[in-house]
N, CA, C and O atoms as a GROMACS GRO file, in nm:
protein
  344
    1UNK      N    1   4.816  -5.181  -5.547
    1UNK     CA    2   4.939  -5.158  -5.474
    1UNK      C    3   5.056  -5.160  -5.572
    1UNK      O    4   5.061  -5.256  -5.650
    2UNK      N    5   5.130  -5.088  -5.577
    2UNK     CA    6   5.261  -5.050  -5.596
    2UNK      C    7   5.341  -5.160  -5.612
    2UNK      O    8   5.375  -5.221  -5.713
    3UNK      N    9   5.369  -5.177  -5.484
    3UNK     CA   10   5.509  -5.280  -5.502
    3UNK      C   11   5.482  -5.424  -5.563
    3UNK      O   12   5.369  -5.468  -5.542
    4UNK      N   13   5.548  -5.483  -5.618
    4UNK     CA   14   5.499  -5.622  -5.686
    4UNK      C   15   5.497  -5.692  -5.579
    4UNK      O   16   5.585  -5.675  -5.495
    5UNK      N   17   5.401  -5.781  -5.562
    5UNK     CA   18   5.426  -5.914  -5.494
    5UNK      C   19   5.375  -5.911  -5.355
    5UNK      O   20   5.381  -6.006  -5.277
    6UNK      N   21   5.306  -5.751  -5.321
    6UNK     CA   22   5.336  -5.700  -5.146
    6UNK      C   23   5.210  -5.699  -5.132
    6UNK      O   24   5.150  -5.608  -5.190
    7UNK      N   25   5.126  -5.804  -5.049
    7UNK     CA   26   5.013  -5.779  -4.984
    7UNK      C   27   4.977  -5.627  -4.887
    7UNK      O   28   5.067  -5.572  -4.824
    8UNK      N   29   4.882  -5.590  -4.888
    8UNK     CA   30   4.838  -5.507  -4.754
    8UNK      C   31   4.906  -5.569  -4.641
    8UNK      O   32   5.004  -5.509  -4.598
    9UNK      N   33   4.877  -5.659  -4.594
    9UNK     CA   34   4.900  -5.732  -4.453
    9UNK      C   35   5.079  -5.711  -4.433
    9UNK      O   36   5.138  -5.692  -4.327
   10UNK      N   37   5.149  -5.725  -4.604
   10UNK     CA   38   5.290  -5.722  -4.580
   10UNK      C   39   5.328  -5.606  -4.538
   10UNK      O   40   5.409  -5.576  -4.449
   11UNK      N   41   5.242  -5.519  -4.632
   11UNK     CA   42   5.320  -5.375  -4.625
   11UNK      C   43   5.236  -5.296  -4.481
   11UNK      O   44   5.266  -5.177  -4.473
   12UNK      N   45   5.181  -5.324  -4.419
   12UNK     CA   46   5.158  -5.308  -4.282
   12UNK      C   47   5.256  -5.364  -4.198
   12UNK      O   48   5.347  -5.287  -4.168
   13UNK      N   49   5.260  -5.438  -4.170
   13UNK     CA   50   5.429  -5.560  -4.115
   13UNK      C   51   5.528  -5.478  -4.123
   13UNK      O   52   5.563  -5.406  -4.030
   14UNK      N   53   5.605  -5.483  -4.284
   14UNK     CA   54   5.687  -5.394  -4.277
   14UNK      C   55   5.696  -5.286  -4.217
   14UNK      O   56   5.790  -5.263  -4.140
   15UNK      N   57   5.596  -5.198  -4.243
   15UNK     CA   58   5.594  -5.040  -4.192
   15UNK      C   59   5.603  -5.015  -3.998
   15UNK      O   60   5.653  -4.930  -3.924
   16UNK      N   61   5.510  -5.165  -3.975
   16UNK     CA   62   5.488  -5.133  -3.867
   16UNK      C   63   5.613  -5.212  -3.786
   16UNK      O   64   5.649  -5.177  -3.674
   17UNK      N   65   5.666  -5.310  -3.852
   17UNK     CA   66   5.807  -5.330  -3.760
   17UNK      C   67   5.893  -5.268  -3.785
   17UNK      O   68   5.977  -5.273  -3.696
   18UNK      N   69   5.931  -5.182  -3.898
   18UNK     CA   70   6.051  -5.088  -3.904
   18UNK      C   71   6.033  -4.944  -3.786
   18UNK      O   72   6.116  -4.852  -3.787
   19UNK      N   73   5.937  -4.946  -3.710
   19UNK     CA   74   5.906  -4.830  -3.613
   19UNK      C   75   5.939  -4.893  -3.462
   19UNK      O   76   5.955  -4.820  -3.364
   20UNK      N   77   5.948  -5.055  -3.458
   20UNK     CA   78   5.940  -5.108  -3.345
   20UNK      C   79   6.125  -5.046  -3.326
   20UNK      O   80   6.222  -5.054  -3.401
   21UNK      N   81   6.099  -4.976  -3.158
   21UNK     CA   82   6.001  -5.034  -3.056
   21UNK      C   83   5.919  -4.968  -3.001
   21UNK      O   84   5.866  -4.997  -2.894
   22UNK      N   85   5.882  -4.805  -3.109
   22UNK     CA   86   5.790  -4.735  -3.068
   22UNK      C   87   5.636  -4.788  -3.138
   22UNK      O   88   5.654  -4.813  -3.257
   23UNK      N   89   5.545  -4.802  -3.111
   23UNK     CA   90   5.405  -4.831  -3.135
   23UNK      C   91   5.360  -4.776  -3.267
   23UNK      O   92   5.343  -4.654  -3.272
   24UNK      N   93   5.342  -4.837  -3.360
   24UNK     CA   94   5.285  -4.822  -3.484
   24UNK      C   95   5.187  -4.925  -3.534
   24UNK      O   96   5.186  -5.048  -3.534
   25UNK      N   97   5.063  -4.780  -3.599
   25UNK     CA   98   4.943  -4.914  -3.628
   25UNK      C   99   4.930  -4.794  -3.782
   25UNK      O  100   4.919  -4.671  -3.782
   26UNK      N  101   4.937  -4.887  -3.896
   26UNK     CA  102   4.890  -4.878  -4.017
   26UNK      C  103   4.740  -4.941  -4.094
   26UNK      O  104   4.712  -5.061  -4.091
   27UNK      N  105   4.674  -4.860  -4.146
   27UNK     CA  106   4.569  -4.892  -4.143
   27UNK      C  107   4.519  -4.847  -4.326
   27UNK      O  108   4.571  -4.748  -4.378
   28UNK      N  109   4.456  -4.899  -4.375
   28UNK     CA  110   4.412  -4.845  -4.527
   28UNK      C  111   4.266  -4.928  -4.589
   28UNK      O  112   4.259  -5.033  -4.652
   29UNK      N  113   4.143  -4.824  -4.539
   29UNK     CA  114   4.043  -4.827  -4.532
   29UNK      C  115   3.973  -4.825  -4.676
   29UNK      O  116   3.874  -4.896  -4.697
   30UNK      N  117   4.023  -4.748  -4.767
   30UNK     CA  118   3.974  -4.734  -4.889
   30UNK      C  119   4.069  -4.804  -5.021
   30UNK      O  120   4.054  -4.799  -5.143
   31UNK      N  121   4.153  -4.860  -4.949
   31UNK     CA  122   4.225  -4.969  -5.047
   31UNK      C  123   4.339  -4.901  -5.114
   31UNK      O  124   4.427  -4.968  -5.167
   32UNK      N  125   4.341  -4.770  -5.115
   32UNK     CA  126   4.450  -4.703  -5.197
   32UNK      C  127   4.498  -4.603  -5.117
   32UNK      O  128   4.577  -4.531  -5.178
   33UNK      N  129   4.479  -4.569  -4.994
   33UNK     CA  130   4.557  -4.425  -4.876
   33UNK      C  131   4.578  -4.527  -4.786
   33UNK      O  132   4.498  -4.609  -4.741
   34UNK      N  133   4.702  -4.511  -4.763
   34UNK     CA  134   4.722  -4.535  -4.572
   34UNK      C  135   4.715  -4.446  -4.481
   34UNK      O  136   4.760  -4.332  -4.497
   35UNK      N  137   4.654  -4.489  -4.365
   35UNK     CA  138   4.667  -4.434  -4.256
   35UNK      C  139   4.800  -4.461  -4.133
   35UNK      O  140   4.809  -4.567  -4.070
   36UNK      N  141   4.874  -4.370  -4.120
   36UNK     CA  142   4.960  -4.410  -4.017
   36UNK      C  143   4.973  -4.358  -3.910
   36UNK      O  144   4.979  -4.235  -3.908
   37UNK      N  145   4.986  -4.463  -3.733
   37UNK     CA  146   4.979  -4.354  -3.649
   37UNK      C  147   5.110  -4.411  -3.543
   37UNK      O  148   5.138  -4.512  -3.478
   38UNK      N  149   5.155  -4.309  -3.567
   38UNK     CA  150   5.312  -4.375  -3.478
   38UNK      C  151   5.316  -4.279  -3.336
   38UNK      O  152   5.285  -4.162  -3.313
   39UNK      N  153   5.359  -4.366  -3.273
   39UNK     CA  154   5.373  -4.317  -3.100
   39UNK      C  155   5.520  -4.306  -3.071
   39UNK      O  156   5.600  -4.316  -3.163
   40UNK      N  157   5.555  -4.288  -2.961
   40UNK     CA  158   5.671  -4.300  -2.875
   40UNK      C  159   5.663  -4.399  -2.803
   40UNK      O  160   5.558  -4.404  -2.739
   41UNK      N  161   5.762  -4.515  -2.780
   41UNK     CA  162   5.724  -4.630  -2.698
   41UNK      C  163   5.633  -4.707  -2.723
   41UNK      O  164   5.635  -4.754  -2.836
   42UNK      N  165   5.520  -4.751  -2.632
   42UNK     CA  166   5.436  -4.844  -2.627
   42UNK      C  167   5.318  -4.719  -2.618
   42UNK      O  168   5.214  -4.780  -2.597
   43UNK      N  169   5.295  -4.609  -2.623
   43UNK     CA  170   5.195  -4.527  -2.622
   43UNK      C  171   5.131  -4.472  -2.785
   43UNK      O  172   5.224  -4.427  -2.853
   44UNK      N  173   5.017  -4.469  -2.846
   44UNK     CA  174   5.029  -4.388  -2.911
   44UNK      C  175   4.942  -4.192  -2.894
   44UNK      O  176   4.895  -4.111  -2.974
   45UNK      N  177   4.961  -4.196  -2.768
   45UNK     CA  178   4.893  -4.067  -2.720
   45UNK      C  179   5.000  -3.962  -2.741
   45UNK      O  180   4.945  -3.855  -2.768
   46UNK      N  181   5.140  -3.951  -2.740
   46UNK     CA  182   5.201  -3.874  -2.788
   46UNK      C  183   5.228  -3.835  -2.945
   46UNK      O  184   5.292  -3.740  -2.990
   47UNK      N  185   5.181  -3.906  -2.992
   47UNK     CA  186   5.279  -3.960  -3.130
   47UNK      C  187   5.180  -3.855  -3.265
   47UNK      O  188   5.115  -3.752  -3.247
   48UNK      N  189   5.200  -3.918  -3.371
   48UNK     CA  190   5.116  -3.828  -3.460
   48UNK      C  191   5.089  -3.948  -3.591
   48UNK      O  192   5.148  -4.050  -3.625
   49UNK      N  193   4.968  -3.875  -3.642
   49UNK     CA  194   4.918  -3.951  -3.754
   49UNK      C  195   4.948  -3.928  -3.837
   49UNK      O  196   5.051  -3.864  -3.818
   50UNK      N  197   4.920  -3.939  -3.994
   50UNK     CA  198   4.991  -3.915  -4.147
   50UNK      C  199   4.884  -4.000  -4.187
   50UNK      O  200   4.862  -4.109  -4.133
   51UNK      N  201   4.819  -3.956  -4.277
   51UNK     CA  202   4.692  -3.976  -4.300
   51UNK      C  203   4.678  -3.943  -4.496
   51UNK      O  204   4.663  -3.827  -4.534
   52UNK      N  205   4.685  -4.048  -4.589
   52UNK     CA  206   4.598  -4.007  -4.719
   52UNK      C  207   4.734  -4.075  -4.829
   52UNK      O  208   4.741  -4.083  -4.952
   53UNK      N  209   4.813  -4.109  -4.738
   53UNK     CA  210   4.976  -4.158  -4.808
   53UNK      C  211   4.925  -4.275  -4.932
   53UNK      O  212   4.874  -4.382  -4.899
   54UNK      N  213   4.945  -4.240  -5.061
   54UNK     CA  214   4.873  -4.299  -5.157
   54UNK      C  215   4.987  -4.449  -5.193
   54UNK      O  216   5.108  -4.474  -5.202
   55UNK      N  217   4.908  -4.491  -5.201
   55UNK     CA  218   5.026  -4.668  -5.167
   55UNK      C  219   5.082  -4.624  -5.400
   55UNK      O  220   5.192  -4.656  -5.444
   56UNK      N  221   5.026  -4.586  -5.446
   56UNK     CA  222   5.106  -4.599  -5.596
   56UNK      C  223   5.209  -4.505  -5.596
   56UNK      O  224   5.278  -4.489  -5.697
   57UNK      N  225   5.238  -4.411  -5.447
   57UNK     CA  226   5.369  -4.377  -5.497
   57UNK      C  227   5.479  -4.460  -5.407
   57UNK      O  228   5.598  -4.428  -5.402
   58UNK      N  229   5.431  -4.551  -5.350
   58UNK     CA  230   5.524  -4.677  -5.287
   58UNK      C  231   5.555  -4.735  -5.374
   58UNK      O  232   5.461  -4.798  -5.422
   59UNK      N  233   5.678  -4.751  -5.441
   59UNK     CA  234   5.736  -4.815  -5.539
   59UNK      C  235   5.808  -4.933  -5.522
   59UNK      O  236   5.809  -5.034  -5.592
   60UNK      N  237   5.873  -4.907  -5.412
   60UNK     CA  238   6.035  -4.962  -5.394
   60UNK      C  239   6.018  -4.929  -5.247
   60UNK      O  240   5.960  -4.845  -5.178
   61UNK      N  241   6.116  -5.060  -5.227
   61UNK     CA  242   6.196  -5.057  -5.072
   61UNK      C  243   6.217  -4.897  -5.018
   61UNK      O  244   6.207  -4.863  -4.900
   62UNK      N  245   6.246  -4.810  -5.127
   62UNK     CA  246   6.317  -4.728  -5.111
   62UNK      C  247   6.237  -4.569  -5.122
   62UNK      O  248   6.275  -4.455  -5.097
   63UNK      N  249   6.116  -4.622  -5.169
   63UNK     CA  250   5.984  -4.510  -5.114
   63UNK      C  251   5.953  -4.509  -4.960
   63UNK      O  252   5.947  -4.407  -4.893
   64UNK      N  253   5.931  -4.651  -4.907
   64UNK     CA  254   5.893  -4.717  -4.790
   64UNK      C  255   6.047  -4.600  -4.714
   64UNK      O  256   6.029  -4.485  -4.676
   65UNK      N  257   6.148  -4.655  -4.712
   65UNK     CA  258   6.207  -4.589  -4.608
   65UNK      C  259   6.204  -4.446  -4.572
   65UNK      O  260   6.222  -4.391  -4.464
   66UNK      N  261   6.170  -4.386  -4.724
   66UNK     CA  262   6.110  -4.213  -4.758
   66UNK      C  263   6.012  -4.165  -4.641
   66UNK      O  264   6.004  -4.074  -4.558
   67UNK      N  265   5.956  -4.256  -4.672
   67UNK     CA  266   5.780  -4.241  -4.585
   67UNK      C  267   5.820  -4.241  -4.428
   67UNK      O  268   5.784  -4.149  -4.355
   68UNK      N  269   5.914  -4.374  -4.369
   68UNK     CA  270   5.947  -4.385  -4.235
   68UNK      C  271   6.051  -4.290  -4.178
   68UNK      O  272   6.054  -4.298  -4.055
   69UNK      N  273   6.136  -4.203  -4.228
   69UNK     CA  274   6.238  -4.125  -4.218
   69UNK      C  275   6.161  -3.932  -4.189
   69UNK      O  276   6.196  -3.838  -4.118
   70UNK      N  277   6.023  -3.960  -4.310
   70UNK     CA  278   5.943  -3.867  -4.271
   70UNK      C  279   5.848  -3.834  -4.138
   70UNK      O  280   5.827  -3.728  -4.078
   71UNK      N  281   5.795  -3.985  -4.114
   71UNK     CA  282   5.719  -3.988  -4.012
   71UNK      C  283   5.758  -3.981  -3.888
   71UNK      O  284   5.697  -3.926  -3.796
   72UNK      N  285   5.899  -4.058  -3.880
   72UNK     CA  286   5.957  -4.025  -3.775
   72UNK      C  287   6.040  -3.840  -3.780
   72UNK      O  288   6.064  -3.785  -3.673
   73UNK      N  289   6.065  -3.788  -3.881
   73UNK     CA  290   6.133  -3.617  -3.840
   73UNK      C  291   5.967  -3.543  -3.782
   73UNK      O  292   5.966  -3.442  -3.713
   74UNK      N  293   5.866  -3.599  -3.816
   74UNK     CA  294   5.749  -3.511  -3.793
   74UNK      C  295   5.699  -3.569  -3.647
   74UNK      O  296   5.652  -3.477  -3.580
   75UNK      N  297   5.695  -3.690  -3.583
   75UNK     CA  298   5.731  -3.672  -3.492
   75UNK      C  299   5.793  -3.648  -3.384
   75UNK      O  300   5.740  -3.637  -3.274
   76UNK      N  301   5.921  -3.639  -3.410
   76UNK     CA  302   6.037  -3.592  -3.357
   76UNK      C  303   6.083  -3.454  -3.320
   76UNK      O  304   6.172  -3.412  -3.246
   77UNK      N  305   5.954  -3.375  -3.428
   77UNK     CA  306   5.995  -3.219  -3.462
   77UNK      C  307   5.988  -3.159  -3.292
   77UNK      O  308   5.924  -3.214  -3.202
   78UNK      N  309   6.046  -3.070  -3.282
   78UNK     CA  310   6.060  -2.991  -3.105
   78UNK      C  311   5.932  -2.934  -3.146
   78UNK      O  312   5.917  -2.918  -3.267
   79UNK      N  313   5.842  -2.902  -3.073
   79UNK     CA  314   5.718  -2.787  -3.101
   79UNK      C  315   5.787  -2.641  -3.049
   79UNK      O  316   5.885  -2.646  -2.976
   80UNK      N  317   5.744  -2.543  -3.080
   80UNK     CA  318   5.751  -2.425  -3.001
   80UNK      C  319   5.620  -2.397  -2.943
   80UNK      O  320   5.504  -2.411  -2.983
   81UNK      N  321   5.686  -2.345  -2.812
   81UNK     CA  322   5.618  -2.302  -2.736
   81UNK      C  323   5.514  -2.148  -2.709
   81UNK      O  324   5.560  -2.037  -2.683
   82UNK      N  325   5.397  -2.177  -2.721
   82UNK     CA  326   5.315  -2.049  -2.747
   82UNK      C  327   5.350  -1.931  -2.684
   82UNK      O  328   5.347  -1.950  -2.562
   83UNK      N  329   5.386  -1.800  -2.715
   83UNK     CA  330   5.369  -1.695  -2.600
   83UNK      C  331   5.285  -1.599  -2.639
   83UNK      O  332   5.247  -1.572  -2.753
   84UNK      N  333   5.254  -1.542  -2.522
   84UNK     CA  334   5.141  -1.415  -2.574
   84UNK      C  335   5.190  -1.346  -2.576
   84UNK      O  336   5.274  -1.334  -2.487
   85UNK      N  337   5.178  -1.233  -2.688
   85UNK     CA  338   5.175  -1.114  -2.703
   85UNK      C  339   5.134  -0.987  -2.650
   85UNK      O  340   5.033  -0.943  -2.704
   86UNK      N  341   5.176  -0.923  -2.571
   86UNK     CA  342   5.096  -0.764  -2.537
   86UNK      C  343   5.097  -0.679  -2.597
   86UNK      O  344   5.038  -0.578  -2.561
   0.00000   0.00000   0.00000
């Protein structure tokens, strides 16, 4: 890990209370990618994942807010709506 001093357990905490009070669960299975899956509210059935986020380019406080500023514009993004073509 990246940041000096920052357990997994911290940098889950962090990530996942800077999203409160929408539902966030961070997860990092292979010791070096996180998994992140942020919801709307208390749901995470709307929300979207971010998946492979390599913790050595978490540097600083100031990667971390990079990452949360992203996750939230990508879920936030409006979708467009499909139309068919004739």
């Amino acid at each position: 890990m990246s940041l000096i001093g920052v357990s997994m357990l911290e940098m889950r905490q962090m990530i996942e209370q800077a999203c409160l009070p929408d539902r966030c669960e961070v997860s990092c299975a292979d010791g070096a990618h996180l998994t992140i899956r942020l919801g709307q509210g208390k749901s995470l059935e709307e929300g979207v994942t971010l998946s492979g986020v390599d913790l050595q380019g978490l540097n600083s406080c100031r990667d971390v807010v990079n990452l949360l500023t992203q996750l939230h514009a990508l879920r936030d993004k409006p979708t467009t709506p499909l139309r068919a073509i004739a």
